[in-house]
Backbone as a ProteinNet text record, in pm:
[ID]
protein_1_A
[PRIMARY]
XXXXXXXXXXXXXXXXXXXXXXXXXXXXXXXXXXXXXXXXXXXXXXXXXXXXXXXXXXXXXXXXXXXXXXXXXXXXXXXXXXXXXXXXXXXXXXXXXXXXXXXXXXXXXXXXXXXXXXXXXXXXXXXXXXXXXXXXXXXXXXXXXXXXXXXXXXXXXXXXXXXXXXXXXXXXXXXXXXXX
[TERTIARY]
9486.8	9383.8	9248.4	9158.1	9029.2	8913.8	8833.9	8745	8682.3	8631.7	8597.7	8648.6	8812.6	8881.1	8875.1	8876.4	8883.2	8737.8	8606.9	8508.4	8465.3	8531.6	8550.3	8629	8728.9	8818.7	8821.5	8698.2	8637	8737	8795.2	8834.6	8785.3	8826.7	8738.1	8722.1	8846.6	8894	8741.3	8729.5	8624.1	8489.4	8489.8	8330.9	8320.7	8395.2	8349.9	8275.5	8141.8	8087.3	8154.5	8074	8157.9	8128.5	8020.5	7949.1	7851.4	7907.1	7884	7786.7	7659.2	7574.2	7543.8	7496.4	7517.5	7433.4	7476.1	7386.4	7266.5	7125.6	7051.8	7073.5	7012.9	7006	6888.3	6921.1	6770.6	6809.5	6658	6620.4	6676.8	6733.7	6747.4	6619.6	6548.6	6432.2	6299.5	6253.9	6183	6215	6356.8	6434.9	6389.2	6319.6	6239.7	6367.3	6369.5	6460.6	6443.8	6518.1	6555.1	6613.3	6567.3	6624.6	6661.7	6798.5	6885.6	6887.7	6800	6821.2	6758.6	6688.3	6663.4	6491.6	6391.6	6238.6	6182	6100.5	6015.3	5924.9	5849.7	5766.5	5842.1	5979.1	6006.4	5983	6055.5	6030	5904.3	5774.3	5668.2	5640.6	5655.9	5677.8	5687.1	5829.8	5900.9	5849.7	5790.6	5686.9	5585.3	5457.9	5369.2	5407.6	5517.5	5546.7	5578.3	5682.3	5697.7	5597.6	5496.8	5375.4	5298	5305.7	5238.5	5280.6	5386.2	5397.5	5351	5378.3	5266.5	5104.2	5032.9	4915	4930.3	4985.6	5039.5	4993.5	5104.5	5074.4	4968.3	4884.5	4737.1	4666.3	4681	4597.7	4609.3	4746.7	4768.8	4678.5	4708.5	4670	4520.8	4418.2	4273.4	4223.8	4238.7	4185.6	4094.3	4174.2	4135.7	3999.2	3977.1	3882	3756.1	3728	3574.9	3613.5	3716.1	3726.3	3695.1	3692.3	3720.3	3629.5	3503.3	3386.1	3429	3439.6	3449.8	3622.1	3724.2	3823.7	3841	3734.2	3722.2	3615.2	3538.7	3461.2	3591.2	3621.6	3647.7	3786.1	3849.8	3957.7	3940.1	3819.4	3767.6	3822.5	3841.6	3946.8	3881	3957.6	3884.2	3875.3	3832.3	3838	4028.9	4090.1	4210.7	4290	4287.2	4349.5	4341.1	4232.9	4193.2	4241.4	4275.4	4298.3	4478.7	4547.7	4663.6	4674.1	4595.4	4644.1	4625.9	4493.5	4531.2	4600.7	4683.8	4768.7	4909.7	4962.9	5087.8	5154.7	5016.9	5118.2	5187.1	5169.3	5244.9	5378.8	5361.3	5545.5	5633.4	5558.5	5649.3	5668.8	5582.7	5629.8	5738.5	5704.7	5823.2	5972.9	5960.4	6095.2	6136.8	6067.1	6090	6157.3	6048.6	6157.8	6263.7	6300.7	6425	6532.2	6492.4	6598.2	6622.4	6560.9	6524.4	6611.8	6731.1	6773.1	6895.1	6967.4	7070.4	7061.6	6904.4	6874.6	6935.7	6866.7	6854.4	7011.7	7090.5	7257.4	7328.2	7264.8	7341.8	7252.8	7180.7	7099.2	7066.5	7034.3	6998.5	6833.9	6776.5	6647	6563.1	6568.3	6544.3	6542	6650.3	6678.9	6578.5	6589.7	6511.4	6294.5	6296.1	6159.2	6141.6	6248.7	6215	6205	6296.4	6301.7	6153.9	6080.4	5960.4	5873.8	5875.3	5774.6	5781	5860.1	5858.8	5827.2	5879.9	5790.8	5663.6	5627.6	5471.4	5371	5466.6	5364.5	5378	5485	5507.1	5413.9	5395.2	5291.3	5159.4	5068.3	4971.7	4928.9	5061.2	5027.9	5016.3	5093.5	5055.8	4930	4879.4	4782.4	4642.8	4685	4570.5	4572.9	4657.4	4693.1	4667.6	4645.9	4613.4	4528.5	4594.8	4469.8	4476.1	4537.4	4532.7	4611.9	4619.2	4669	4847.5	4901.4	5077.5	5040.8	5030.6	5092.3	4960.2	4875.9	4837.1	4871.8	4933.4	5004.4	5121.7	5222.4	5349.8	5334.3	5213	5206.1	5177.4	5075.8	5095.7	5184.3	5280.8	5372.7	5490.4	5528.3	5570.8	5518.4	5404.8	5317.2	5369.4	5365.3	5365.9	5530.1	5636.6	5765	5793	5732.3	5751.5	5651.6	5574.4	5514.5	5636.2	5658.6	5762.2	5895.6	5933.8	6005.5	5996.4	5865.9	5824.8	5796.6	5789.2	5744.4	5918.5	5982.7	6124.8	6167.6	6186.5	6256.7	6138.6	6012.2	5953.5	5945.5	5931.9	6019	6117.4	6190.9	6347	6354.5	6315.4	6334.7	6283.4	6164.5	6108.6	6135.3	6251	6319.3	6401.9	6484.8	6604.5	6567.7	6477	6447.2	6384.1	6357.6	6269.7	6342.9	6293.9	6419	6361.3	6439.1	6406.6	6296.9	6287.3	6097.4	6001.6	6022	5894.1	5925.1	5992.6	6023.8	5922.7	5900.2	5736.6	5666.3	5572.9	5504.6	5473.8	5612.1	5621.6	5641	5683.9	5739.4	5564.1	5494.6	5379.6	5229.3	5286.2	5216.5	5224.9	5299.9	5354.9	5216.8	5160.9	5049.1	4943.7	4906.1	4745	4684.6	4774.2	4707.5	4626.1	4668.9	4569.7	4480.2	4467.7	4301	4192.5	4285.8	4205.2	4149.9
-2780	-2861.4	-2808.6	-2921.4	-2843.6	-2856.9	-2753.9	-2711.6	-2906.3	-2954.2	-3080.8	-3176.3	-3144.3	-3206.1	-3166	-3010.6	-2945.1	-3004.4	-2999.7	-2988.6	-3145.3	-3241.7	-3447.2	-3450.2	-3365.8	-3374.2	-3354.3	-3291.3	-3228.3	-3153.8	-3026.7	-2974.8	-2848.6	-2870.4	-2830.4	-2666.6	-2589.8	-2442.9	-2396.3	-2465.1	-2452.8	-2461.4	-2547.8	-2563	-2549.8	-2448	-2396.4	-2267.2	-2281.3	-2144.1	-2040.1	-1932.7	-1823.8	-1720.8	-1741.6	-1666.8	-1814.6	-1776.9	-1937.1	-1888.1	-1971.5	-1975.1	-2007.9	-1975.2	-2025.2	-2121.3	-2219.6	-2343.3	-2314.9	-2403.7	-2366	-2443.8	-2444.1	-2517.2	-2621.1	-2765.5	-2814	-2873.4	-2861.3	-2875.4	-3073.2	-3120.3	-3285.5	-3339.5	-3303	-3375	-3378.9	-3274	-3350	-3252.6	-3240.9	-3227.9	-3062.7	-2959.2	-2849.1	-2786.8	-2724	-2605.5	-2483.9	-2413.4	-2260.4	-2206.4	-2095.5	-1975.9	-1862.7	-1821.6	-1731.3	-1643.5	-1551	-1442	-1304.8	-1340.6	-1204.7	-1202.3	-1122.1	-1116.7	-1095	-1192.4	-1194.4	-1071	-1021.1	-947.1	-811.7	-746.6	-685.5	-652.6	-754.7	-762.7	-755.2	-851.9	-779	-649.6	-603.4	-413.9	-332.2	-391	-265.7	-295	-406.3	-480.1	-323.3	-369.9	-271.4	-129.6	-88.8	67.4	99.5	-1.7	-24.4	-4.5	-56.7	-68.1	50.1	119.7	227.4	343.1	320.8	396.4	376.5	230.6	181.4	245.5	214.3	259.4	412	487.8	674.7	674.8	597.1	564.3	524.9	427.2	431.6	543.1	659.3	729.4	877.4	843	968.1	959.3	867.8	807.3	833.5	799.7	807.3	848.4	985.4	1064.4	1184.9	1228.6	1342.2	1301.6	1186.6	1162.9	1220	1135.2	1197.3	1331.3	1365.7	1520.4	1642.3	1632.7	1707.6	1836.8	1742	1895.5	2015.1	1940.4	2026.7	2112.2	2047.2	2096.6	2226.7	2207.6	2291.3	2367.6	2383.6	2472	2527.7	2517.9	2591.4	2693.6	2591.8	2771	2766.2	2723.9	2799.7	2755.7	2647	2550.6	2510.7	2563	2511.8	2391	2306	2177	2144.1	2226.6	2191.7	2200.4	2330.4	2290.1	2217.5	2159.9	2014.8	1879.4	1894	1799.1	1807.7	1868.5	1924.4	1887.4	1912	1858.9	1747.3	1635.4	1492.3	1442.5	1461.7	1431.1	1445.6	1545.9	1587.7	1482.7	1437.7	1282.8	1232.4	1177.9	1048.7	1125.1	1245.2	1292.5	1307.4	1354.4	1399.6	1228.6	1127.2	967.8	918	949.8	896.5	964.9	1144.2	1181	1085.6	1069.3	1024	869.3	795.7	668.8	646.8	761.9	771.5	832.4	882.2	918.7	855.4	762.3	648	569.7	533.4	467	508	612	752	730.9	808	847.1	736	574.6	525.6	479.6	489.9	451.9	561.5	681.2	822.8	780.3	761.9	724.7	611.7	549.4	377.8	378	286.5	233.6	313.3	322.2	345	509	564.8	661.2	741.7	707.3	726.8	704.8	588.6	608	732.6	761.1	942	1035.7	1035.4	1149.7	1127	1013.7	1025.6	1070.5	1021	1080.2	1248.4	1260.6	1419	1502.8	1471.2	1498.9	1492.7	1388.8	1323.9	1468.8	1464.4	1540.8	1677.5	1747.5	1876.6	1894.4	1799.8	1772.7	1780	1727.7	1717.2	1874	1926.6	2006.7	2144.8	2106.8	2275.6	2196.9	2079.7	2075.1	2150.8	2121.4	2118.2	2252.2	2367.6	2497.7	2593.6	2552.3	2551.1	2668.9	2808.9	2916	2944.1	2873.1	2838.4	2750.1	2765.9	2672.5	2596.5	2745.8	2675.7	2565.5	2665.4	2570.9	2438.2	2393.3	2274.6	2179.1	2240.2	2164.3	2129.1	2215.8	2144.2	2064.9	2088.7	1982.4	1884.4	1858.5	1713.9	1642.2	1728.1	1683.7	1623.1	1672.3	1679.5	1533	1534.2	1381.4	1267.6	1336.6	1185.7	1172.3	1280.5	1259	1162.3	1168.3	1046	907.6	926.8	821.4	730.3	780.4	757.4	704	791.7	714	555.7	579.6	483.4	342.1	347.2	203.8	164.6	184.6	154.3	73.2	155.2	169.8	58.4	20.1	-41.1	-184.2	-219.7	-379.1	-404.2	-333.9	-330	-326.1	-236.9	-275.6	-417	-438.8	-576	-669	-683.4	-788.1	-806.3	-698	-705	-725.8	-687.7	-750.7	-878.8	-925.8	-1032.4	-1159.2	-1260.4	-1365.9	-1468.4	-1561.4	-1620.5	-1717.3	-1745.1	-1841.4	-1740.3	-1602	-1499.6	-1388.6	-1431.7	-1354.4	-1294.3	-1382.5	-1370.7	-1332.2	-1383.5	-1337.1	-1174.2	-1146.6	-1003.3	-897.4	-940.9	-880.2	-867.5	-1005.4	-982.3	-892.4	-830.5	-730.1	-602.5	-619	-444	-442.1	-529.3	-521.1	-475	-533	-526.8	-351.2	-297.2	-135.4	-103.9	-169.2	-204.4	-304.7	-365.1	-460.8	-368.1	-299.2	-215.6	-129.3
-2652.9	-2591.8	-2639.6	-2668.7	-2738.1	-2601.5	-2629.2	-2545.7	-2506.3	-2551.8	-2542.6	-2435.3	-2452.4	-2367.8	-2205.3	-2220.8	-2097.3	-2020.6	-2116.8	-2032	-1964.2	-2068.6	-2051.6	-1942.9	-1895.6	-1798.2	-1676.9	-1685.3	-1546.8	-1450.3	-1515.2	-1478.9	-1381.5	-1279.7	-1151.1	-1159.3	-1217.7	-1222.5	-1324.8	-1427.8	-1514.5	-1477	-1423	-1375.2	-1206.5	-1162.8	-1053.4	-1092.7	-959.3	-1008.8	-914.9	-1025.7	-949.5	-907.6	-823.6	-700.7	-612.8	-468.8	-408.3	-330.1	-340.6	-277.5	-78.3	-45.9	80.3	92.6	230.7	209.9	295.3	238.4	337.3	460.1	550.6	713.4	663.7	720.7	692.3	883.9	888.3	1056.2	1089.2	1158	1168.6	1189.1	1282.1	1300	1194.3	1143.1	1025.6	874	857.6	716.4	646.6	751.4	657.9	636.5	535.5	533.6	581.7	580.3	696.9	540.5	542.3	422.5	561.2	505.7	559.7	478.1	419.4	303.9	323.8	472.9	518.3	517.8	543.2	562.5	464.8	362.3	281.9	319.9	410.6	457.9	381.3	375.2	363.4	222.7	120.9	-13.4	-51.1	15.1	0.5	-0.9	73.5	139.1	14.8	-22.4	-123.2	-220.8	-259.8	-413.1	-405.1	-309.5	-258.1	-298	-248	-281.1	-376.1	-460.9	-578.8	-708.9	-683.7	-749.2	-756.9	-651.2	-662.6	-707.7	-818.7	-887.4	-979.9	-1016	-1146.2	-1191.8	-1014.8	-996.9	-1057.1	-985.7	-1080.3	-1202.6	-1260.5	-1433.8	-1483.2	-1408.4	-1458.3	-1408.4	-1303.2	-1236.2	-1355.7	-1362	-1470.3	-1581.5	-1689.4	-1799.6	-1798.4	-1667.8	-1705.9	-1628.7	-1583.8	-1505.3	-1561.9	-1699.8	-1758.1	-1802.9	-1894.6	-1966.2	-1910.4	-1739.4	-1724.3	-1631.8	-1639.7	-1612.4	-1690	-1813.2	-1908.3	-1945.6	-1917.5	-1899.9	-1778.1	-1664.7	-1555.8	-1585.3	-1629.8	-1641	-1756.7	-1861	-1969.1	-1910.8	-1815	-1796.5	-1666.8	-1589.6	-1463.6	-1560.6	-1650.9	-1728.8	-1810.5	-1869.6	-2028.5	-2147.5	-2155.1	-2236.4	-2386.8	-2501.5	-2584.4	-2588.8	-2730.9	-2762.1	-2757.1	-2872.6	-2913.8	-2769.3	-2659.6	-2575	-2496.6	-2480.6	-2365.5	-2424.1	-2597.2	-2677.9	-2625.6	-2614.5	-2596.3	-2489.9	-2354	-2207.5	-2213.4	-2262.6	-2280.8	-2315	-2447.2	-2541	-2486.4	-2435	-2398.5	-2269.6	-2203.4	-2133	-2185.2	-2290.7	-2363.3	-2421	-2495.6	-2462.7	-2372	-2250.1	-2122.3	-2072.8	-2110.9	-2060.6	-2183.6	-2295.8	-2367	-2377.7	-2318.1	-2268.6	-2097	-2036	-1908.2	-1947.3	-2045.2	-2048.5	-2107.4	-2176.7	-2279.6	-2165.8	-2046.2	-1953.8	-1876	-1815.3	-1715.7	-1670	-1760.3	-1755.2	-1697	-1760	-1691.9	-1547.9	-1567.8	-1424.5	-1334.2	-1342	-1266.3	-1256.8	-1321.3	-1320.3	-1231.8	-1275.4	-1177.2	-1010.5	-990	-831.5	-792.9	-864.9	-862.8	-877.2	-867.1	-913.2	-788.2	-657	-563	-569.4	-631.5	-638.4	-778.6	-837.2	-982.9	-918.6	-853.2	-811	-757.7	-655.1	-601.9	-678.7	-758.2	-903.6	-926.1	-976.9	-1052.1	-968.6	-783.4	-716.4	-721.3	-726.8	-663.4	-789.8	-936.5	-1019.9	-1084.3	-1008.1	-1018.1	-967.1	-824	-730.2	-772.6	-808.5	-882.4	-1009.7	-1044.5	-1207.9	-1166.9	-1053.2	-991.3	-956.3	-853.6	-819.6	-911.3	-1016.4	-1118.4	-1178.1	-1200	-1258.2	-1182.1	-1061	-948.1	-911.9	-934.3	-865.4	-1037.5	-1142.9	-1275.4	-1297.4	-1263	-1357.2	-1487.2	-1583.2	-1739.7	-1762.7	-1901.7	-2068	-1997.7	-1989.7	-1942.5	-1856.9	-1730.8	-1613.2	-1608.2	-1656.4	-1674	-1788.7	-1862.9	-1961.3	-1916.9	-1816.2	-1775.2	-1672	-1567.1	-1489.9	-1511.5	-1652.2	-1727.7	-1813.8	-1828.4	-1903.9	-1765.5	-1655.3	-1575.5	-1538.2	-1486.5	-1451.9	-1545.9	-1664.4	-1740.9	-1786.5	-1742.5	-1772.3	-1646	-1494.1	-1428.3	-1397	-1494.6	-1531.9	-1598	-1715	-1828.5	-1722.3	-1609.9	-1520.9	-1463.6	-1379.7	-1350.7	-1437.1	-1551.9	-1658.6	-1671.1	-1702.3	-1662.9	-1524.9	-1438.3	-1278.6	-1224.4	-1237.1	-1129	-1186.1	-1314.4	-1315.5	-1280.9	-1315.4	-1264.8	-1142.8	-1058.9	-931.4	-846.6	-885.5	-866.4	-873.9	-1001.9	-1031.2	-937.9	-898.4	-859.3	-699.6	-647.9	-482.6	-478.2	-569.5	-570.4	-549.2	-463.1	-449.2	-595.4	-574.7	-754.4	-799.4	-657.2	-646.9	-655.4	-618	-629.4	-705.7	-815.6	-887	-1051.8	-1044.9	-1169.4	-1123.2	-1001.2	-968.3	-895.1	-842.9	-770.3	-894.4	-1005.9	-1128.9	-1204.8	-1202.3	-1252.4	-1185.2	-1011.4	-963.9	-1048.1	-1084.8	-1149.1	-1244.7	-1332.8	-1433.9	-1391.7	-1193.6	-1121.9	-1173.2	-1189.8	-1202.2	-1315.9	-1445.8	-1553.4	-1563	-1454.9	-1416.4	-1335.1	-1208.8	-1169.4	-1231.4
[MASK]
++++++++++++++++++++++++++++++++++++++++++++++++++++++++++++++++++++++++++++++++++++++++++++++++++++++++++++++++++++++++++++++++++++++++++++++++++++++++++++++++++++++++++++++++++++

C-alpha cells in the first residue's frame, strides 16, 4: 500500500495525534473561553527571575570598563593585567557555554540556573574580596563561566514555561538587558 493511499483513506490510526490536548471550557452565556493550564502570573514570575540572569550577563560584561582606574589603582594593576581581568570573561563564558548543556541534562534548566547563580556570586565575591592579580582573575573568570551558563539555560528555560501564545514574546524578554 503506498503512502498516498494510506493518507486518501483517512486512516484514523495515522492521523491521530499523539499527545491530546485538553478541551478548553467555553462559558454558555456569552461563548468566552476558560484556559485550564494553570496561572499566567506564575510564568510571568519565573520569566522575571529567569531574566535576571540575563541582566548578570550584561552586569558582568560592562562593569569593568568605567571601573578600571579605581580597580588598577586600589591593587596596583598594570595595563596588561587589567587587560587580562577584562578579557578573561569571555573564556570563562565560552567554557560555561560549552558545558551548559551537560549541566543542564545532569539537573535540568532550573537546576543549571543555580549552578550559574552560585558561581556568579562566588566570582563577584573573589572579585570584590580581591587583594591581587589571582583571585580577581578567577573571580572573573568564575563570573563569566556562569554568565556562559546563563546564555544557554535562560532561553531555554523560557521557552519551555512559556505557553504558546506568549511564547515570543516571554522568549523575546531575555534580550531587555542589552537595551538597558
Amino acid at each position: 500500500m503506498a503512502l498516498e493511499d494510506v493518507i486518501n483513506n483517512g486512516d484514523a490510526e495515522v492521523r491521530a495525534p499523539l499527545i491530546h490536548q485538553p478541551k478548553n471550557m467555553v462559558d454558555e452565556e456569552d461563548g468566552t473561553t476558560h484556559h485550564h493550564g494553570g496561572n499566567q502570573w506564575m510564568v510571568y514570575l519565573s520569566t522575571f527571575v529567569a531574566v535576571c540572569g540575563s541582566y548578570e550577563f550584561g552586569c558582568c560584561v560592562g562593569y569593568s570598563s568605567p571601573t578600571e582606574s579605581a580597580i588598577m589603582e586600589d591593587l596596583s594593576l598594570s595595563t596588561a593585567e587589567f587587560s587580562v581581568f577584562s578579557s578573561i570573561l569571555t573564556f570563562g563564558a565560552m567554557i560555561g557555554a560549552i558545558t551548559s548543556g551537560p549541566i543542564a541534562d545532569l539537573v535540568g534548566r532550573k537546576g543549571a540556573m543555580r549552578v550559574a547563580s552560585a558561581v556568579c556570586v562566588a566570582g563577584w565575591l573573589a572579585i570584590y574580596f580581591a587583594k591581587g592579580v589571582i583571585p580577581l582573575d578567577i573571580g572573573r573568570l568564575a563570573s563569566g563561566y556562569g554568565t556562559g551558563v546563563y546564555s544557554y539555560v535562560v532561553p531555554v528555560f523560557i521557552a519551555e514555561i512559556a505557553p504558546k501564545e506568549l511564547r515570543g514574546a516571554l522568549t523575546a524578554a531575555n534580550q531587555c538587558h542589552q537595551i538597558i
